[in-house]
N, C-alpha and C positions, 0 to 999 in steps of 0.2 A: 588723671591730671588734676592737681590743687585748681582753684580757681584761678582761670583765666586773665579775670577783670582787675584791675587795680580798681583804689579808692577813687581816681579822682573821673573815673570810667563813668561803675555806679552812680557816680553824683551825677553826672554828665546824661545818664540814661533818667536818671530822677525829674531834672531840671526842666534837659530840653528835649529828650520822650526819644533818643535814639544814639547809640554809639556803630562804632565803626570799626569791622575788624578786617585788619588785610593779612591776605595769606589765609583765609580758613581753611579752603583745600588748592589743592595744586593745580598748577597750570593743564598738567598731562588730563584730569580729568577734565578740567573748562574743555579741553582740546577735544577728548573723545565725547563728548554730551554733543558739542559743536556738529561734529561728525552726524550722532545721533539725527540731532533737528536737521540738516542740511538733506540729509537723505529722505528725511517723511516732507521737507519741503517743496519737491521736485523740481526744483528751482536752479540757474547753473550758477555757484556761488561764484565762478569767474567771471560772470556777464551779468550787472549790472540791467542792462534792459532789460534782462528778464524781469526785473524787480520790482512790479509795478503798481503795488500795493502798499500804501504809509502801515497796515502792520497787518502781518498774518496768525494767526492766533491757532495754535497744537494740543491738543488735550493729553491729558495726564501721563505722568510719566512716572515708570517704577522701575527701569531699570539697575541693574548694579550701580554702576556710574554717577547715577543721579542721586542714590541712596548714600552711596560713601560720601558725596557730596558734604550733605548736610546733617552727616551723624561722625565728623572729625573727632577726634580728642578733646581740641581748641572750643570746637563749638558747643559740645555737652555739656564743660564745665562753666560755658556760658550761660548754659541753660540754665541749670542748676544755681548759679549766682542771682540769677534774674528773677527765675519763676521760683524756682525753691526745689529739692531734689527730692525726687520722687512725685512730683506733682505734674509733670509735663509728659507726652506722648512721644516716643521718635516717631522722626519721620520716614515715611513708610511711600509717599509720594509727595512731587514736586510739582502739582495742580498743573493745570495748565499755562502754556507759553506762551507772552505776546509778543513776536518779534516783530521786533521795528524797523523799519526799512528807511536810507535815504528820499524824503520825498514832499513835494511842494504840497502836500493836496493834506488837508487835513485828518489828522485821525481818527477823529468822533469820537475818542474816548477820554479826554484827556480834563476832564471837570476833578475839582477837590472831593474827595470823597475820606471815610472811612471805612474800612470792610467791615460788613457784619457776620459775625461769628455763631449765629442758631437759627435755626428756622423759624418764619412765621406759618400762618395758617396753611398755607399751599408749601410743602418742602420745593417743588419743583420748582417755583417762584423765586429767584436770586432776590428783585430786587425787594422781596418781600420779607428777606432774613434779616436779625433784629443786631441791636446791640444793645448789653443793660450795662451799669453801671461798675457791674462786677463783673464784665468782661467772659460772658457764661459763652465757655465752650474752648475759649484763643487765650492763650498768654503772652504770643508776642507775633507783633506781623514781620516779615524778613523778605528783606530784601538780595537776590544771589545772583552776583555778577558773574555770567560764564564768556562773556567780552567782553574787552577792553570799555570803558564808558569814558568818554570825555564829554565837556560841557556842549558841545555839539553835538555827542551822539547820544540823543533824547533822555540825558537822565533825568530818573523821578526828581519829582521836585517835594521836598517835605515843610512843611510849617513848623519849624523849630518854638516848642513848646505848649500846640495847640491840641496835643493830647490832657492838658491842664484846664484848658476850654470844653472840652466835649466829656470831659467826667460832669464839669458842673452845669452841662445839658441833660445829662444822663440821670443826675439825681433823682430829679424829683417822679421820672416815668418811672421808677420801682422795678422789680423783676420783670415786667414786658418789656422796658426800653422802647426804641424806636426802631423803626426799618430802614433800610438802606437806603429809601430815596427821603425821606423822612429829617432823618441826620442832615445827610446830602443838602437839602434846602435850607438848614440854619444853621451852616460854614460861615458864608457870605456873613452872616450880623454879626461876626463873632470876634473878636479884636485881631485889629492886624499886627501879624505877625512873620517874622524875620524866613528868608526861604531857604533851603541849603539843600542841595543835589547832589545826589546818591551815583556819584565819579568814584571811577579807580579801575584798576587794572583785573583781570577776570581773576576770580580767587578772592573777591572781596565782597563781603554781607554786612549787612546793614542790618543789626537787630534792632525793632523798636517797636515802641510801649503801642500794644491793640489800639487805642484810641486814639493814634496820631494821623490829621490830616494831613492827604499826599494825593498828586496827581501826575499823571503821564505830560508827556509832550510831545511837540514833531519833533525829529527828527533831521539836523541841517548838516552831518556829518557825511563819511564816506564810505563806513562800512555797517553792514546790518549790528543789530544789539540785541543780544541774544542775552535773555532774565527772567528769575521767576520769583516768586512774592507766593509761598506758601503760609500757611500759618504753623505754629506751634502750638499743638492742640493739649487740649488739657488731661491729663487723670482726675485730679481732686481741684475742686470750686476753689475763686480765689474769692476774696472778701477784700471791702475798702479798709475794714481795720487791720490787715493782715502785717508781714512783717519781711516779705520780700519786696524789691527794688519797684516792681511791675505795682503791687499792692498799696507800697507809701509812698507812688506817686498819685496816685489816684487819692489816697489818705491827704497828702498835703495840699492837692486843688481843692479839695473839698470844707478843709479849716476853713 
Protein backbone atom coordinates (compact mmCIF):
# COMPACT_ATOMS: atom_id res chain seq x y z
CA UNK A 1 0.00 0.00 0.00
CA UNK A 2 1.23 3.75 -1.11
CA UNK A 3 1.30 5.77 1.85
CA UNK A 4 -1.32 5.83 4.04
CA UNK A 5 -1.01 9.34 5.54
CA UNK A 6 -2.07 12.38 3.72
CA UNK A 7 -0.17 15.89 3.98
CA UNK A 8 -2.18 17.40 6.48
CA UNK A 9 -1.87 13.94 8.81
CA UNK A 10 2.05 14.43 8.79
CA UNK A 11 1.76 17.91 9.78
CA UNK A 12 -0.74 16.92 12.36
CA UNK A 13 1.79 14.20 13.77
CA UNK A 14 4.56 17.04 13.43
CA UNK A 15 2.66 19.72 15.34
CA UNK A 16 0.82 18.07 18.02
CA UNK A 17 3.00 14.64 18.33
CA UNK A 18 -0.06 12.20 17.41
CA UNK A 19 -2.60 11.31 14.57
CA UNK A 20 -5.53 8.98 14.45
CA UNK A 21 -6.39 6.23 12.38
CA UNK A 22 -9.77 4.36 12.47
CA UNK A 23 -10.54 1.18 11.00
CA UNK A 24 -6.67 -0.12 11.36
CA UNK A 25 -7.86 -3.59 11.74
CA UNK A 26 -11.43 -5.07 11.99
CA UNK A 27 -13.91 -5.36 14.41
CA UNK A 28 -13.83 -9.53 13.92
CA UNK A 29 -10.18 -9.36 15.35
CA UNK A 30 -11.05 -6.58 18.43
CA UNK A 31 -13.82 -9.40 18.89
CA UNK A 32 -11.61 -12.43 19.00
CA UNK A 33 -8.50 -10.62 21.13
CA UNK A 34 -11.65 -9.76 23.52
CA UNK A 35 -12.41 -13.31 23.70
CA UNK A 36 -8.61 -13.98 24.21
CA UNK A 37 -8.37 -11.51 27.42
CA UNK A 38 -11.83 -12.52 28.87
CA UNK A 39 -10.76 -16.00 29.10
CA UNK A 40 -7.17 -15.54 30.96
CA UNK A 41 -9.27 -12.90 33.00
CA UNK A 42 -11.50 -15.61 34.76
CA UNK A 43 -13.75 -13.03 35.35
CA UNK A 44 -17.70 -13.48 34.25
CA UNK A 45 -17.88 -10.76 31.55
CA UNK A 46 -21.82 -10.98 32.18
CA UNK A 47 -21.61 -10.07 35.85
CA UNK A 48 -20.28 -6.90 36.60
CA UNK A 49 -19.73 -7.74 40.47
CA UNK A 50 -17.40 -9.92 39.70
CA UNK A 51 -15.39 -6.85 38.47
CA UNK A 52 -13.89 -5.61 41.44
CA UNK A 53 -10.72 -4.16 40.50
CA UNK A 54 -10.32 -0.25 38.73
CA UNK A 55 -7.72 -2.39 36.35
CA UNK A 56 -6.33 -5.90 35.97
CA UNK A 57 -3.15 -5.90 34.00
CA UNK A 58 -2.13 -9.43 31.48
CA UNK A 59 1.17 -9.94 30.28
CA UNK A 60 2.27 -10.30 26.71
CA UNK A 61 0.66 -11.40 24.18
CA UNK A 62 1.66 -13.00 20.69
CA UNK A 63 -0.95 -14.52 19.43
CA UNK A 64 -2.22 -14.63 15.72
CA UNK A 65 -4.89 -12.12 16.34
CA UNK A 66 -2.91 -9.83 18.14
CA UNK A 67 -0.22 -9.92 15.56
CA UNK A 68 -2.57 -9.29 12.41
CA UNK A 69 -3.62 -6.70 14.63
CA UNK A 70 -0.95 -4.34 14.32
CA UNK A 71 1.03 -5.55 11.21
CA UNK A 72 -2.46 -4.32 8.71
CA UNK A 73 -1.53 -3.01 5.29
CA UNK A 74 -2.97 0.52 6.70
CA UNK A 75 -0.79 0.46 9.46
CA UNK A 76 2.90 -0.50 7.91
CA UNK A 77 2.52 2.22 5.36
CA UNK A 78 2.01 4.29 8.42
CA UNK A 79 4.95 3.07 9.59
CA UNK A 80 7.01 3.65 6.84
CA UNK A 81 5.60 7.38 6.47
CA UNK A 82 6.54 8.15 10.07
CA UNK A 83 9.64 6.39 11.00
CA UNK A 84 10.97 5.98 7.49
CA UNK A 85 10.98 2.38 5.63
CA UNK A 86 13.20 -0.12 6.66
CA UNK A 87 14.03 1.59 9.91
CA UNK A 88 11.16 0.15 12.21
CA UNK A 89 10.64 -3.58 13.66
CA UNK A 90 7.09 -5.38 13.27
CA UNK A 91 5.41 -6.12 15.79
CA UNK A 92 5.96 -9.47 16.94
CA UNK A 93 4.07 -8.75 20.52
CA UNK A 94 1.46 -6.49 22.02
CA UNK A 95 3.25 -5.98 25.80
CA UNK A 96 1.15 -6.25 28.23
CA UNK A 97 -2.63 -5.40 28.97
CA UNK A 98 -4.12 -2.87 31.36
CA UNK A 99 -7.72 -3.53 31.53
CA UNK A 100 -9.82 -1.15 32.90
CA UNK A 101 -12.74 -1.88 34.67
CA UNK A 102 -15.82 0.32 35.77
CA UNK A 103 -14.92 1.59 39.17
CA UNK A 104 -14.97 4.28 42.15
CA UNK A 105 -11.73 3.24 43.75
CA UNK A 106 -8.64 4.65 42.12
CA UNK A 107 -6.29 3.14 39.81
CA UNK A 108 -2.74 4.10 41.06
CA UNK A 109 -1.59 4.31 37.76
CA UNK A 110 -2.79 7.19 36.14
CA UNK A 111 0.19 10.13 36.60
CA UNK A 112 1.58 11.80 33.19
CA UNK A 113 4.28 10.05 32.28
CA UNK A 114 6.57 9.13 29.09
CA UNK A 115 7.63 5.58 28.25
CA UNK A 116 11.02 5.03 28.26
CA UNK A 117 12.48 3.07 25.49
CA UNK A 118 16.32 1.46 26.78
CA UNK A 119 17.45 0.13 29.71
CA UNK A 120 19.32 1.69 32.47
CA UNK A 121 21.91 0.16 34.84
CA UNK A 122 19.51 -2.78 36.19
CA UNK A 123 17.50 -4.04 32.79
CA UNK A 124 15.05 -5.61 35.20
CA UNK A 125 14.36 -2.16 36.80
CA UNK A 126 11.27 -0.46 34.63
CA UNK A 127 11.38 2.59 36.21
CA UNK A 128 14.98 2.79 35.76
CA UNK A 129 14.78 2.67 31.53
CA UNK A 130 15.95 5.81 29.98
CA UNK A 131 14.94 8.10 27.29
CA UNK A 132 17.50 10.24 25.06
CA UNK A 133 16.95 12.67 22.85
CA UNK A 134 17.09 10.61 19.94
CA UNK A 135 14.56 8.43 20.92
CA UNK A 136 17.30 5.17 21.22
CA UNK A 137 15.39 2.10 20.83
CA UNK A 138 11.11 3.43 20.04
CA UNK A 139 9.97 5.33 17.12
CA UNK A 140 6.61 5.68 18.01
CA UNK A 141 4.31 4.84 21.19
CA UNK A 142 0.71 3.47 19.98
CA UNK A 143 -2.05 3.31 21.22
CA UNK A 144 -4.77 -0.10 20.18
CA UNK A 145 -8.32 0.23 20.85
CA UNK A 146 -9.74 -3.45 20.87
CA UNK A 147 -13.19 -1.70 22.71
CA UNK A 148 -15.16 0.61 22.13
CA UNK A 149 -13.55 3.97 24.15
CA UNK A 150 -15.94 6.63 24.99
CA UNK A 151 -15.10 9.64 27.08
CA UNK A 152 -16.22 7.82 30.03
CA UNK A 153 -14.71 4.75 29.40
CA UNK A 154 -11.00 5.75 30.79
CA UNK A 155 -9.51 6.96 27.64
CA UNK A 156 -5.81 7.95 27.82
CA UNK A 157 -5.47 11.33 28.06
CA UNK A 158 -2.62 12.90 25.82
CA UNK A 159 -0.88 16.49 26.14
CA UNK A 160 -1.28 17.74 22.54
CA UNK A 161 2.15 19.00 21.62
CA UNK A 162 4.16 18.06 24.69
CA UNK A 163 6.25 15.71 22.85
CA UNK A 164 7.95 19.45 21.70
CA UNK A 165 8.49 20.05 25.43
CA UNK A 166 10.30 16.72 26.38
CA UNK A 167 12.81 16.73 23.27
CA UNK A 168 13.95 20.15 24.75
CA UNK A 169 14.34 18.31 28.13
CA UNK A 170 16.04 15.73 26.65
CA UNK A 171 18.68 17.89 24.97
CA UNK A 172 21.05 18.68 26.96
CA UNK A 173 21.25 14.93 28.99
CA UNK A 174 23.14 13.64 25.72
CA UNK A 175 22.99 9.85 24.93
CA UNK A 176 22.10 8.83 28.61
CA UNK A 177 18.91 10.83 28.87
CA UNK A 178 16.81 10.35 31.69
CA UNK A 179 14.85 7.61 33.40
CA UNK A 180 11.48 7.05 33.82
CA UNK A 181 10.72 8.40 36.88
CA UNK A 182 13.23 11.23 36.25
CA UNK A 183 11.13 12.64 33.12
CA UNK A 184 8.14 11.75 35.17
CA UNK A 185 9.09 14.49 37.79
CA UNK A 186 9.74 17.45 35.16
CA UNK A 187 6.07 17.11 33.23
CA UNK A 188 4.50 19.15 35.88
CA UNK A 189 7.07 22.52 35.05
CA UNK A 190 6.49 22.06 31.78
CA UNK A 191 4.01 24.44 29.90
CA UNK A 192 0.52 23.65 29.98
CA UNK A 193 -0.83 22.10 27.46
CA UNK A 194 -4.14 21.37 25.62
CA UNK A 195 -5.47 17.56 26.58
CA UNK A 196 -7.27 15.32 23.91
CA UNK A 197 -8.26 11.52 24.55
CA UNK A 198 -7.60 8.61 22.79
CA UNK A 199 -11.88 7.76 21.88
CA UNK A 200 -13.26 5.76 19.11
CA UNK A 201 -14.52 2.62 18.30
CA UNK A 202 -12.24 -0.86 18.76
CA UNK A 203 -10.31 -0.94 15.41
CA UNK A 204 -8.78 2.53 16.23
CA UNK A 205 -4.85 3.32 16.99
CA UNK A 206 -3.39 6.25 17.94
CA UNK A 207 0.06 6.58 16.56
CA UNK A 208 2.29 8.97 18.34
CA UNK A 209 5.65 10.80 18.54
CA UNK A 210 7.82 8.48 21.57
CA UNK A 211 8.01 11.58 23.50
CA UNK A 212 4.60 12.44 24.06
CA UNK A 213 3.12 13.08 27.49
CA UNK A 214 0.01 10.70 28.23
CA UNK A 215 -1.73 9.23 31.26
CA UNK A 216 -4.38 6.69 32.19
CA UNK A 217 -7.68 7.37 34.04
CA UNK A 218 -10.58 5.99 36.10
CA UNK A 219 -12.86 4.58 34.54
CA UNK A 220 -16.90 6.01 34.98
CA UNK A 221 -18.35 3.98 32.05
CA UNK A 222 -20.15 0.68 31.89
CA UNK A 223 -18.21 -1.76 30.19
CA UNK A 224 -14.49 -2.96 30.73
CA UNK A 225 -11.64 -1.24 27.97
CA UNK A 226 -9.85 -3.43 26.72
CA UNK A 227 -5.95 -1.61 25.15
CA UNK A 228 -2.64 -1.93 24.51
CA UNK A 229 0.30 0.73 24.12
CA UNK A 230 3.08 -1.32 22.54
CA UNK A 231 5.98 0.40 20.98
CA UNK A 232 7.38 0.47 17.69
CA UNK A 233 10.84 -0.58 17.99
CA UNK A 234 13.38 0.37 16.00
CA UNK A 235 16.05 -1.35 13.22
CA UNK A 236 18.28 1.64 12.47
CA UNK A 237 19.00 4.83 15.16
CA UNK A 238 16.91 7.87 14.47
CA UNK A 239 18.83 11.19 14.68
CA UNK A 240 17.39 14.95 15.60
CA UNK A 241 18.77 15.98 12.17
CA UNK A 242 16.93 13.14 10.38
CA UNK A 243 14.33 13.55 7.82
CA UNK A 244 11.27 11.54 8.70
CA UNK A 245 7.96 12.96 10.54
CA UNK A 246 9.18 11.32 14.06
CA UNK A 247 12.81 12.93 13.48
CA UNK A 248 11.77 16.77 12.28
CA UNK A 249 9.59 16.99 15.00
CA UNK A 250 12.03 16.62 17.43
CA UNK A 251 14.40 18.82 14.71
CA UNK A 252 11.70 21.69 14.98
CA UNK A 253 11.39 21.71 19.02
CA UNK A 254 14.84 21.92 19.18
CA UNK A 255 15.35 25.33 16.71
Amino acid sequence: MEGSLNAHQIDQFITEGFIRIDNAFSTEIANEIRDILWSDLHLDRNDSTTWTKPVVRLGMYAQQPFIESANTPVLRAAFDQLVGAGKWLPCRSMGTFPIRFPSKEDPGDAGWHVDASFPGDDPGNFWEWRVNVNSKGRGLLMLFLYSDVSERDAPTRIRKGSHQDVARVLQPEGEKGLSFMELAAKLDTLPERETALATGPAGTVYLCHPFLAHAAQPHHGSAPKFMAQPPLLLRDDLFTSGKSPVESAIEVALI
